[in-house]
HTML snippet that shows the backbone in 3Dmol.js (N, CA, C, O; Angstrom):
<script src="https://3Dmol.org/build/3Dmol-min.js"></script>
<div id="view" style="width:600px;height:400px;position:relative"></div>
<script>
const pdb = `
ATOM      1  N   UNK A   1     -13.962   6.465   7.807  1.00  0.00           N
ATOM      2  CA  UNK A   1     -12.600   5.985   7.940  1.00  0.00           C
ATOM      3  C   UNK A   1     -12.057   5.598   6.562  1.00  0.00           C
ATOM      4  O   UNK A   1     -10.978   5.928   6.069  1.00  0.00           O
ATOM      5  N   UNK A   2     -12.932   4.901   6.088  1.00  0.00           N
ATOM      6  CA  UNK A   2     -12.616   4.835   4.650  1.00  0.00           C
ATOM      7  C   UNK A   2     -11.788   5.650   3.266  1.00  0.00           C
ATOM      8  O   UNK A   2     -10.839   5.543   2.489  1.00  0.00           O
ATOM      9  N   UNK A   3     -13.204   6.703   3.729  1.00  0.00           N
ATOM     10  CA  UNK A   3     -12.605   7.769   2.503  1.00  0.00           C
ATOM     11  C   UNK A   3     -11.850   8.768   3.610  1.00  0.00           C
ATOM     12  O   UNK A   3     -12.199   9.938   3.452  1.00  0.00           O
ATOM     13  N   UNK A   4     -10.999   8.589   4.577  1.00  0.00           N
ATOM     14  CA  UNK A   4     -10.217   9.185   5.039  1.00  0.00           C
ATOM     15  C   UNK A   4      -8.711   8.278   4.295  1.00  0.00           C
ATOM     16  O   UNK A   4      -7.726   8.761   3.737  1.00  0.00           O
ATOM     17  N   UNK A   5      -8.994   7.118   4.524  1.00  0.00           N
ATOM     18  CA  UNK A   5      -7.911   6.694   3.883  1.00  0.00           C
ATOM     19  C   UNK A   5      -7.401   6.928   2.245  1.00  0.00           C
ATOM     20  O   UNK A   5      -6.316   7.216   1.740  1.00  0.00           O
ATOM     21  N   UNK A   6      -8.656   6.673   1.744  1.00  0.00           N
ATOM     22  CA  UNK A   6      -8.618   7.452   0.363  1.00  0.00           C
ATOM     23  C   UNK A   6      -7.763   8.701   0.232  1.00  0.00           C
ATOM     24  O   UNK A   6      -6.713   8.789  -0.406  1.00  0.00           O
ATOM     25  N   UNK A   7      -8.094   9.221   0.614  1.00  0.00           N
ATOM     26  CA  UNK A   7      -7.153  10.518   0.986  1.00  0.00           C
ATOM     27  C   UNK A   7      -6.295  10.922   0.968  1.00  0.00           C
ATOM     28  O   UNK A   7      -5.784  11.660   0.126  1.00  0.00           O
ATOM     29  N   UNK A   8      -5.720  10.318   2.415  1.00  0.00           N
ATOM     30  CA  UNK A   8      -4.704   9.361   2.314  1.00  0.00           C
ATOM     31  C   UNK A   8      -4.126   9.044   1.682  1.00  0.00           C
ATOM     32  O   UNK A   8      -3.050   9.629   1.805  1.00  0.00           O
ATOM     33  N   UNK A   9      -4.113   8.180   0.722  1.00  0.00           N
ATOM     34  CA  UNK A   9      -3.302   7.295  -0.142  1.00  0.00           C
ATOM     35  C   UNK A   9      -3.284   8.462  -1.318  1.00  0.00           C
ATOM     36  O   UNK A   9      -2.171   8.861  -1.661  1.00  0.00           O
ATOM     37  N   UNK A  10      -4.419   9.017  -1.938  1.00  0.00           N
ATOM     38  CA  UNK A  10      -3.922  10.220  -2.997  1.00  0.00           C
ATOM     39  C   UNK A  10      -3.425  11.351  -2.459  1.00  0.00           C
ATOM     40  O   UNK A  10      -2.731  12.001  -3.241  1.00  0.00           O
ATOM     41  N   UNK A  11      -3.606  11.969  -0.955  1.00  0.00           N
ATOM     42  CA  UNK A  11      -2.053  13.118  -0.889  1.00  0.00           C
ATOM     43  C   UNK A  11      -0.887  12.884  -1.035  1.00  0.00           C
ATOM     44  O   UNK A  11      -0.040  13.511  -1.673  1.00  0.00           O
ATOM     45  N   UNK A  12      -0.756  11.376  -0.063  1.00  0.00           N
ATOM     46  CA  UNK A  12       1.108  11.175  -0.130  1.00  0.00           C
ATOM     47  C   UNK A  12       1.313  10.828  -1.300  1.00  0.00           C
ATOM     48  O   UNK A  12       2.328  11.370  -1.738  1.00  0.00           O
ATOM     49  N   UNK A  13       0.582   9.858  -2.355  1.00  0.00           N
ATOM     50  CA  UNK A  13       1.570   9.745  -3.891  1.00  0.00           C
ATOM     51  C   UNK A  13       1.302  11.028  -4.831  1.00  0.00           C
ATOM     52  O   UNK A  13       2.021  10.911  -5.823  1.00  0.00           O
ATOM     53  N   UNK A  14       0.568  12.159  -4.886  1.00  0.00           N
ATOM     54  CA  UNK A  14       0.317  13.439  -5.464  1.00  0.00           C
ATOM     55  C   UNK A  14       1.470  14.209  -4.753  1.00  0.00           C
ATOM     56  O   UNK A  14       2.561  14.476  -5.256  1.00  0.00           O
ATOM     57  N   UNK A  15       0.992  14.559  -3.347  1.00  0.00           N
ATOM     58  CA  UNK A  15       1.621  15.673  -2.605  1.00  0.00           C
ATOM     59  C   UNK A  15       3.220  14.797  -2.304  1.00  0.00           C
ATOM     60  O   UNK A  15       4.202  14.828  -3.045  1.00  0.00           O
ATOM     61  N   UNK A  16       3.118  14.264  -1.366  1.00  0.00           N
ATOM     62  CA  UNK A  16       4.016  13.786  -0.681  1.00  0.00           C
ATOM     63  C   UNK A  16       5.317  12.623  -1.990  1.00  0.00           C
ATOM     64  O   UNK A  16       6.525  12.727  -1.775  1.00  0.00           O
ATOM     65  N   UNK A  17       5.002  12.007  -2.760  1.00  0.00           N
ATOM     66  CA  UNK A  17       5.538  11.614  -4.120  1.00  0.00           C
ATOM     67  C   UNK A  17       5.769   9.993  -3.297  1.00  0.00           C
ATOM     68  O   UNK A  17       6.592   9.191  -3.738  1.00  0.00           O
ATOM     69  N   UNK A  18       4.966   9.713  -2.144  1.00  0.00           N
ATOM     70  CA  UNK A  18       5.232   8.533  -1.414  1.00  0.00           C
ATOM     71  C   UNK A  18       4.984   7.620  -2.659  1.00  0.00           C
ATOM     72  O   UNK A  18       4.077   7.943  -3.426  1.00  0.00           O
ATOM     73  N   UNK A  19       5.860   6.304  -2.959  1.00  0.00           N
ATOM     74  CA  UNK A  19       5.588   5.056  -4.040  1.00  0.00           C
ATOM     75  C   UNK A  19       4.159   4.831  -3.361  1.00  0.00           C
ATOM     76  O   UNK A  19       3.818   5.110  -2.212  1.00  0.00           O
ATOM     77  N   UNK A  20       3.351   4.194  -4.488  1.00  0.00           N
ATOM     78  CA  UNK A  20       1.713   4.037  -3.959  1.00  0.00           C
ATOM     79  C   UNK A  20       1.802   2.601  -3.439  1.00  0.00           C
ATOM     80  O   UNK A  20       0.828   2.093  -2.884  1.00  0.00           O
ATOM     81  N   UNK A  21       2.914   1.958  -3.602  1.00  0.00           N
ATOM     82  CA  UNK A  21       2.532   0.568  -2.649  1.00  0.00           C
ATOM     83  C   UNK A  21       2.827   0.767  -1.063  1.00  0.00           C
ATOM     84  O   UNK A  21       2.286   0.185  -0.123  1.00  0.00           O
ATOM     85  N   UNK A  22       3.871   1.789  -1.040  1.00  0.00           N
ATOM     86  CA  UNK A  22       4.054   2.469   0.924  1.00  0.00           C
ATOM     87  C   UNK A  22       2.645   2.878   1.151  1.00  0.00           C
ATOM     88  O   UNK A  22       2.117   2.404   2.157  1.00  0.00           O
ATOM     89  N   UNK A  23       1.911   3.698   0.379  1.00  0.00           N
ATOM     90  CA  UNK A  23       0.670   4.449   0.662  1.00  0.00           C
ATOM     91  C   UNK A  23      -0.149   3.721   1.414  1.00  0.00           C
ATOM     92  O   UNK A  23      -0.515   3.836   2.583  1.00  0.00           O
ATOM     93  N   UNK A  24      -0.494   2.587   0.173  1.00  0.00           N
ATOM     94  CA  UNK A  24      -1.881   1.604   0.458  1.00  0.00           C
ATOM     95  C   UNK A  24      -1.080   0.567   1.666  1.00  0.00           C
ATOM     96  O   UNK A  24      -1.704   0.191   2.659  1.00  0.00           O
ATOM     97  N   UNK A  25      -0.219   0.336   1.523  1.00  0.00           N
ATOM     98  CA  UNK A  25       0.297  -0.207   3.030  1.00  0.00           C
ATOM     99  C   UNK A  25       0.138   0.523   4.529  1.00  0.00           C
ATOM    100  O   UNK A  25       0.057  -0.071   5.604  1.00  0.00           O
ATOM    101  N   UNK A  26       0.122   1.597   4.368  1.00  0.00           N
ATOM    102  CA  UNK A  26       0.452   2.413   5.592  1.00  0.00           C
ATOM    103  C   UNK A  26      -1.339   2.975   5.733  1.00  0.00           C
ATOM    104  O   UNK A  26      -1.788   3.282   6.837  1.00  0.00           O
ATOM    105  N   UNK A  27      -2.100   3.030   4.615  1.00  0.00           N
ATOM    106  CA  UNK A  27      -3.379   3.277   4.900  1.00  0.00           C
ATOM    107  C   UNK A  27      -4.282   1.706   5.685  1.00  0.00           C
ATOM    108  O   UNK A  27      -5.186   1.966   6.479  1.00  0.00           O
ATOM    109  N   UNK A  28      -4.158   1.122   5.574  1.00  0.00           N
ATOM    110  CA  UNK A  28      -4.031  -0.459   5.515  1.00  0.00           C
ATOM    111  C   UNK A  28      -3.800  -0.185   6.857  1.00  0.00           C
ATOM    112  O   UNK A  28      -4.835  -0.550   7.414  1.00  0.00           O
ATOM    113  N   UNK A  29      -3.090   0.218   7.640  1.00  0.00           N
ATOM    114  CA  UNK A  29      -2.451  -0.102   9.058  1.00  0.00           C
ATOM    115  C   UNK A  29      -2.978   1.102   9.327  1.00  0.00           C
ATOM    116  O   UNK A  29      -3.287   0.919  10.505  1.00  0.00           O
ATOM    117  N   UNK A  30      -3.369   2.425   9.033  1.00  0.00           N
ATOM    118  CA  UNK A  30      -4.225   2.918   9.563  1.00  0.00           C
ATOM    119  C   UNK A  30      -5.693   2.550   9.991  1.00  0.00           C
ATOM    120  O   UNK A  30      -6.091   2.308  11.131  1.00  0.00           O
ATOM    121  N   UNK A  31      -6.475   2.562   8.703  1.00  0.00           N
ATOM    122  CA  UNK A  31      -7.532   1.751   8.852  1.00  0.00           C
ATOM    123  C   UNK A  31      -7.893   0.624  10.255  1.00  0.00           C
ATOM    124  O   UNK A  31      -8.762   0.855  11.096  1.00  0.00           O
ATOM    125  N   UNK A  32      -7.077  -0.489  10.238  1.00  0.00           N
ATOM    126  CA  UNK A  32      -6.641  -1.226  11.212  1.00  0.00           C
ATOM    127  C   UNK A  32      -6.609  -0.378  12.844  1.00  0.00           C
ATOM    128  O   UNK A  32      -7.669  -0.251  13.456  1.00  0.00           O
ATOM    129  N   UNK A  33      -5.682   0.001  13.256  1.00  0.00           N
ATOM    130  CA  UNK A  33      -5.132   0.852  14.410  1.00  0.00           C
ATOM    131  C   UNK A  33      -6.975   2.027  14.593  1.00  0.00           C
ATOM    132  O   UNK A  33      -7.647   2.134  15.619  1.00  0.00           O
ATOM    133  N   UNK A  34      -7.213   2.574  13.439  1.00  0.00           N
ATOM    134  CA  UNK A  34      -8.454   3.591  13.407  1.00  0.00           C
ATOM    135  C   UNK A  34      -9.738   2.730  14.245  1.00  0.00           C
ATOM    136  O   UNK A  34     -10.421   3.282  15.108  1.00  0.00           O
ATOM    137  N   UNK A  35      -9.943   1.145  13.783  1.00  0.00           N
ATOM    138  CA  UNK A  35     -10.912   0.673  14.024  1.00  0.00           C
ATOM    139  C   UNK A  35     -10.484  -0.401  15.217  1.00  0.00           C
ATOM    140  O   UNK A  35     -11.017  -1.503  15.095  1.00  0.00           O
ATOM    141  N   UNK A  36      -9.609  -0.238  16.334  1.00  0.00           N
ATOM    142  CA  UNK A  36      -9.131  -0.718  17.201  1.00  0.00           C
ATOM    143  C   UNK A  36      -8.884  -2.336  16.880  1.00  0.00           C
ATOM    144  O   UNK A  36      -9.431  -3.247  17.502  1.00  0.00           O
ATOM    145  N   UNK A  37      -8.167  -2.461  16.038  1.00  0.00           N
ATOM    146  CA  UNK A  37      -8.213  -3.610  15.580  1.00  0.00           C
ATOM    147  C   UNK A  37      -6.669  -3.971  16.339  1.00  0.00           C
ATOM    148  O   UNK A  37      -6.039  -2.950  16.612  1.00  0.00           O
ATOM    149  N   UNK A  38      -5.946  -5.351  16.732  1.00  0.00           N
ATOM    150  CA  UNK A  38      -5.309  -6.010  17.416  1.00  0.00           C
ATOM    151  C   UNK A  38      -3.658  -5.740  16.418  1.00  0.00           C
ATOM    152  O   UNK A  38      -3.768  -5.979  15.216  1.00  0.00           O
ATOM    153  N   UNK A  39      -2.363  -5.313  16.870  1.00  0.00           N
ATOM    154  CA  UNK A  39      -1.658  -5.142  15.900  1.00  0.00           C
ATOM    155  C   UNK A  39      -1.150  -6.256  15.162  1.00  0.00           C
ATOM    156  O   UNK A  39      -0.610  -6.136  14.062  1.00  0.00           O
ATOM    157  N   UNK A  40      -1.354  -7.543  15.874  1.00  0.00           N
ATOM    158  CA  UNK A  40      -1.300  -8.791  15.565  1.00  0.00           C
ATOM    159  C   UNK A  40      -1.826  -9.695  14.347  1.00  0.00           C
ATOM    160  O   UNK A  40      -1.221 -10.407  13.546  1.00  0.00           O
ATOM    161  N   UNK A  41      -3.565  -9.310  14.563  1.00  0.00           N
ATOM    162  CA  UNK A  41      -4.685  -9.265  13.611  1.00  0.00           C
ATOM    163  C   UNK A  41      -4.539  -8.494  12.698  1.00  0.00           C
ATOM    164  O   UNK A  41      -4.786  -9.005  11.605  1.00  0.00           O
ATOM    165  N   UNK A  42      -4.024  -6.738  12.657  1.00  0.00           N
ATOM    166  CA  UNK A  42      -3.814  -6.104  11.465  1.00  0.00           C
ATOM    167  C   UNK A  42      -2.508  -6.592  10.337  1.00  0.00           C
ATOM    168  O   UNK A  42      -2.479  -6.666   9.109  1.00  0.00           O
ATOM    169  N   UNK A  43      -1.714  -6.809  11.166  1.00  0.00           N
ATOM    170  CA  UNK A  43      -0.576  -7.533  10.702  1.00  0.00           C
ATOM    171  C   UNK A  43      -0.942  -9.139   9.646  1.00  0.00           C
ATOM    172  O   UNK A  43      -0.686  -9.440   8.480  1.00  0.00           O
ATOM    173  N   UNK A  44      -1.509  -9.715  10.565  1.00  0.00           N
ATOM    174  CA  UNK A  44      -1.866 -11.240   9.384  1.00  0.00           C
ATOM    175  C   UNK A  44      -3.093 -10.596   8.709  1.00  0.00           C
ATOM    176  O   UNK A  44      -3.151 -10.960   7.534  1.00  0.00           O
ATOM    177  N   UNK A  45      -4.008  -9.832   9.024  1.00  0.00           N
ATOM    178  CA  UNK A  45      -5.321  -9.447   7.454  1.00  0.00           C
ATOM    179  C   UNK A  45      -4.176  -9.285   6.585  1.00  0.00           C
ATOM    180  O   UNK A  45      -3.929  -9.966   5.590  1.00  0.00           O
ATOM    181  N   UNK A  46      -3.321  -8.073   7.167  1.00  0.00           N
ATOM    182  CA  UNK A  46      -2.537  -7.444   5.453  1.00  0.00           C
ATOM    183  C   UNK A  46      -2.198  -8.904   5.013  1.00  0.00           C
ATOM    184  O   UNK A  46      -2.628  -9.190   3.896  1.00  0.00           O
ATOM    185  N   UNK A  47      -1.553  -9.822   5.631  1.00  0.00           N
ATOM    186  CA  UNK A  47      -0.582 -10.719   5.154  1.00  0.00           C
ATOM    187  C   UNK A  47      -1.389 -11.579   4.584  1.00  0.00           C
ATOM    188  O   UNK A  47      -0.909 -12.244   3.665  1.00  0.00           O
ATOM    189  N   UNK A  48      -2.939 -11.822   4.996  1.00  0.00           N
ATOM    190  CA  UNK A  48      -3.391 -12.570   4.119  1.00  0.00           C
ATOM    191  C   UNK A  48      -4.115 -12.016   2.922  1.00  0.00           C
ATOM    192  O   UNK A  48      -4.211 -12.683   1.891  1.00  0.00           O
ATOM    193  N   UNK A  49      -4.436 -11.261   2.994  1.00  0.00           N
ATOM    194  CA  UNK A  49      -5.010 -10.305   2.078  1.00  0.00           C
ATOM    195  C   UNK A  49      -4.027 -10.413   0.733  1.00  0.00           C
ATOM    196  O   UNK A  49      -4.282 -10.926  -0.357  1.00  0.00           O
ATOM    197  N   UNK A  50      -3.016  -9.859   1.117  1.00  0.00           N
ATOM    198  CA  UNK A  50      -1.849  -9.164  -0.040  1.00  0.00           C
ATOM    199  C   UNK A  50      -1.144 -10.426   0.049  1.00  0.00           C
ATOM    200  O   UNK A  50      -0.066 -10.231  -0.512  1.00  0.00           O
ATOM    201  N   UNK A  51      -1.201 -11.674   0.486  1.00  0.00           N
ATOM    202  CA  UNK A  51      -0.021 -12.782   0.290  1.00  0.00           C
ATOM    203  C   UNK A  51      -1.585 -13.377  -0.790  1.00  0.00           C
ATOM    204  O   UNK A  51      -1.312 -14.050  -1.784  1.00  0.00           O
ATOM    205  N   UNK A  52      -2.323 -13.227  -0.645  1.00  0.00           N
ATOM    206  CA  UNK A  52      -3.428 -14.316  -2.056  1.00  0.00           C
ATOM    207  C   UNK A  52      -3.331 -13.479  -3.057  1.00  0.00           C
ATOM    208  O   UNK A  52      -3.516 -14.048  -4.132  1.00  0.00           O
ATOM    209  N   UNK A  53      -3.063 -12.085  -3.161  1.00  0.00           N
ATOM    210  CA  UNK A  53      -2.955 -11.536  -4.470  1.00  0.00           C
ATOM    211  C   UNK A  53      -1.235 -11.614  -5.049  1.00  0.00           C
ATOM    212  O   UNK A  53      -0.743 -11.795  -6.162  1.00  0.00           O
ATOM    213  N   UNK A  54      -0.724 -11.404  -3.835  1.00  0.00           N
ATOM    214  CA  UNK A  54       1.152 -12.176  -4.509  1.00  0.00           C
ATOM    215  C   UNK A  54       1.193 -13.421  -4.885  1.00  0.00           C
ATOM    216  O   UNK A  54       2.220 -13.783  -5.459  1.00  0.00           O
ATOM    217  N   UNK A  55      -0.036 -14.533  -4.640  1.00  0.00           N
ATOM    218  CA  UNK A  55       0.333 -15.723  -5.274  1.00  0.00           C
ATOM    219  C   UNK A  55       0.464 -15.507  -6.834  1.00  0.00           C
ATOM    220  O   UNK A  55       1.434 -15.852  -7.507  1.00  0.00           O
ATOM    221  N   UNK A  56      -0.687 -14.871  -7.299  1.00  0.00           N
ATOM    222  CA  UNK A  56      -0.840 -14.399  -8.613  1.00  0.00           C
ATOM    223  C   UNK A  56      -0.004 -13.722  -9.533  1.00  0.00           C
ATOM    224  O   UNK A  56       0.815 -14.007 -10.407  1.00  0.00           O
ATOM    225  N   UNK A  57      -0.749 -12.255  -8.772  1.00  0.00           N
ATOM    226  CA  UNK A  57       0.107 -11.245  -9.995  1.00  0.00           C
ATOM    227  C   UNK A  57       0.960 -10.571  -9.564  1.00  0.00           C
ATOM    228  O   UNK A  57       1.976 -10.212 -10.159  1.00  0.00           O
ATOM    229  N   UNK A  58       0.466 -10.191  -7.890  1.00  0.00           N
ATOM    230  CA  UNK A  58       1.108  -8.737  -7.085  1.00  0.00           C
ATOM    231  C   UNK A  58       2.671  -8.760  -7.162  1.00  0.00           C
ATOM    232  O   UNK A  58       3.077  -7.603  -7.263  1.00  0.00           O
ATOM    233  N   UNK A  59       3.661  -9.650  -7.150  1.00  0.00           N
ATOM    234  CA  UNK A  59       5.252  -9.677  -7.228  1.00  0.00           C
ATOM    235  C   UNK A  59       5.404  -8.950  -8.392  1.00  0.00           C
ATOM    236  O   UNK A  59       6.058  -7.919  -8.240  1.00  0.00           O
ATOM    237  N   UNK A  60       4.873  -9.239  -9.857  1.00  0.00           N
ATOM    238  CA  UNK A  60       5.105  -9.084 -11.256  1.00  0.00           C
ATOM    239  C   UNK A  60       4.741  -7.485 -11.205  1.00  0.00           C
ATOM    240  O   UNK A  60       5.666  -6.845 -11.706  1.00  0.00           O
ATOM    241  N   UNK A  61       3.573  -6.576 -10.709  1.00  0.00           N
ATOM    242  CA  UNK A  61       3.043  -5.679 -10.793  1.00  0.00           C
ATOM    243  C   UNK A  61       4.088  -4.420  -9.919  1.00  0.00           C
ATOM    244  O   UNK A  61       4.414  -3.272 -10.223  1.00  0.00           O
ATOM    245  N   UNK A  62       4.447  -5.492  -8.466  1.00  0.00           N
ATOM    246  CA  UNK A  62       5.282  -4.477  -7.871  1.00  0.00           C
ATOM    247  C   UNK A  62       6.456  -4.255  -8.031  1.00  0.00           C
ATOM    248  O   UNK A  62       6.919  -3.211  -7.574  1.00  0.00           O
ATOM    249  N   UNK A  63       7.066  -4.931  -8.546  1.00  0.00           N
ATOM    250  CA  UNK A  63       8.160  -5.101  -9.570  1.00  0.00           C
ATOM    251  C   UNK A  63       8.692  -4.324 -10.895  1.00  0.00           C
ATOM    252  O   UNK A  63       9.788  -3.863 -11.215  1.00  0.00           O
ATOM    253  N   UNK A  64       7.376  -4.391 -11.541  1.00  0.00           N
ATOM    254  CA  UNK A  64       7.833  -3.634 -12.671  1.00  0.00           C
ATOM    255  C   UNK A  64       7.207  -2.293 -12.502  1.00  0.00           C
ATOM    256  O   UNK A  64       7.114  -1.548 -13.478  1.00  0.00           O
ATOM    257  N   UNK A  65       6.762  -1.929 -11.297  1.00  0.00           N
ATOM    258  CA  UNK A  65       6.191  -0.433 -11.003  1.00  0.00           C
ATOM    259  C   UNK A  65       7.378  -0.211 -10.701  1.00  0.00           C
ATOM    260  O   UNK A  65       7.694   0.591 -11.580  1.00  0.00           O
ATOM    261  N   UNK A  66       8.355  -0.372 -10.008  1.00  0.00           N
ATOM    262  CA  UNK A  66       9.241  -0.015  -9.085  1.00  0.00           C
ATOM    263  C   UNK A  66      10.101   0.213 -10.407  1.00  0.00           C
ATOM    264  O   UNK A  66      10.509   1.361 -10.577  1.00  0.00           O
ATOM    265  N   UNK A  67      10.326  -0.458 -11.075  1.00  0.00           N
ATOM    266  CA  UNK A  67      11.260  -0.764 -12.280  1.00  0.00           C
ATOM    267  C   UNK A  67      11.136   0.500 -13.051  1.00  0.00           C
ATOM    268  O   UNK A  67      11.998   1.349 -13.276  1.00  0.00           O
ATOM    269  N   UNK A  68       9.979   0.455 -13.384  1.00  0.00           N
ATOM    270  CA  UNK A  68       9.481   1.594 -14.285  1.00  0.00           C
ATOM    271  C   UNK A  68       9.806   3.153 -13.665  1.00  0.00           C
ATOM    272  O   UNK A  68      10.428   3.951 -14.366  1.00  0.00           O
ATOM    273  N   UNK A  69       9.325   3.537 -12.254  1.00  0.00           N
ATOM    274  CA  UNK A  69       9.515   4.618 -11.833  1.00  0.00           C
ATOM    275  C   UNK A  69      10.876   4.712 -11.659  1.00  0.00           C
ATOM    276  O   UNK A  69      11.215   5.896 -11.657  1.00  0.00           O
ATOM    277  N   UNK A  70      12.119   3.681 -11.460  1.00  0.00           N
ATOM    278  CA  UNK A  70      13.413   4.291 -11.456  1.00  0.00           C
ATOM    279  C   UNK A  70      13.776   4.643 -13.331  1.00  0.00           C
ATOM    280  O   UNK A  70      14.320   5.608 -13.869  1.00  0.00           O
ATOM    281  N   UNK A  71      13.356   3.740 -13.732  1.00  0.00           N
ATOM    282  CA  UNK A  71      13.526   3.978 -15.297  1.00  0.00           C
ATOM    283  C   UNK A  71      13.187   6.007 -15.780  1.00  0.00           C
ATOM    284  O   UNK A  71      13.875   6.671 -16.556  1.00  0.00           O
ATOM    285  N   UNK A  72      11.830   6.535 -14.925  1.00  0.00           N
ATOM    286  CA  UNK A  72      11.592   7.571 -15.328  1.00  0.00           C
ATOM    287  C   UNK A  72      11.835   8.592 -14.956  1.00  0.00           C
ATOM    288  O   UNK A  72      11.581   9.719 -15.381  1.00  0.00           O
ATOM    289  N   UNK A  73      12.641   8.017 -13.658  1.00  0.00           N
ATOM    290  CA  UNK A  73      13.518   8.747 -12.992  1.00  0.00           C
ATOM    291  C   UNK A  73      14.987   9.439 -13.419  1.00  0.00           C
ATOM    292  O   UNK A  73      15.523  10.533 -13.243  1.00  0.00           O
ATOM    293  N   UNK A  74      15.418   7.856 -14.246  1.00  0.00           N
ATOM    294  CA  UNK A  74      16.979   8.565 -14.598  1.00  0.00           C
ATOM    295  C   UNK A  74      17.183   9.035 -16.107  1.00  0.00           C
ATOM    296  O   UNK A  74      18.222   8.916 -16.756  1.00  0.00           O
ATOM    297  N   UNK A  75      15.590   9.773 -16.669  1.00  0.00           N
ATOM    298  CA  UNK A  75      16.023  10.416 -18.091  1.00  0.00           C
ATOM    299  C   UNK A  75      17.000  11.218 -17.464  1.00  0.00           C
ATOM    300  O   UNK A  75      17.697  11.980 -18.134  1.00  0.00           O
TER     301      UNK A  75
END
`;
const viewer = $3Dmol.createViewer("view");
viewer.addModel(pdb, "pdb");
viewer.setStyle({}, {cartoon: {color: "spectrum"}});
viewer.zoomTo();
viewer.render();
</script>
């Protein structure tokens, strides 16, 4: 399930040009849903998971990714 998600997450931002924070989100809720996990329970892991790394850095990182790819967007 794992390296299915792997996968995953490198077709849609290679193939598909999905932003890699939709990717790892939507693999994230696969994973979850794959291993019959509660949509409730998948819902607060992500939130706790990814809300202890937004205390930190994750706002600053997703931010200036986003920033950056419109930046390299409008040469």
């Amino acid at each position: 399930i794992f390296i299915l998600a792997i996968i995953f997450i490198i077709v849609s931002t290679s193939v598909l040009k999905l932003h890699p924070f939709l990717a790892l989100i939507g693999a994230s809720f696969g994973i979850g849903l794959t291993v019959k996990m509660p949509l409730e329970m998948i819902i607060s892991t992500i939130n706790n998971g990814f809300g202890s790394i937004m205390i930190y850095i994750g706002l600053v990182i997703v931010l200036g990714t986003i920033i950056g790819t419109i930046l390299d967007k409008s040469k």
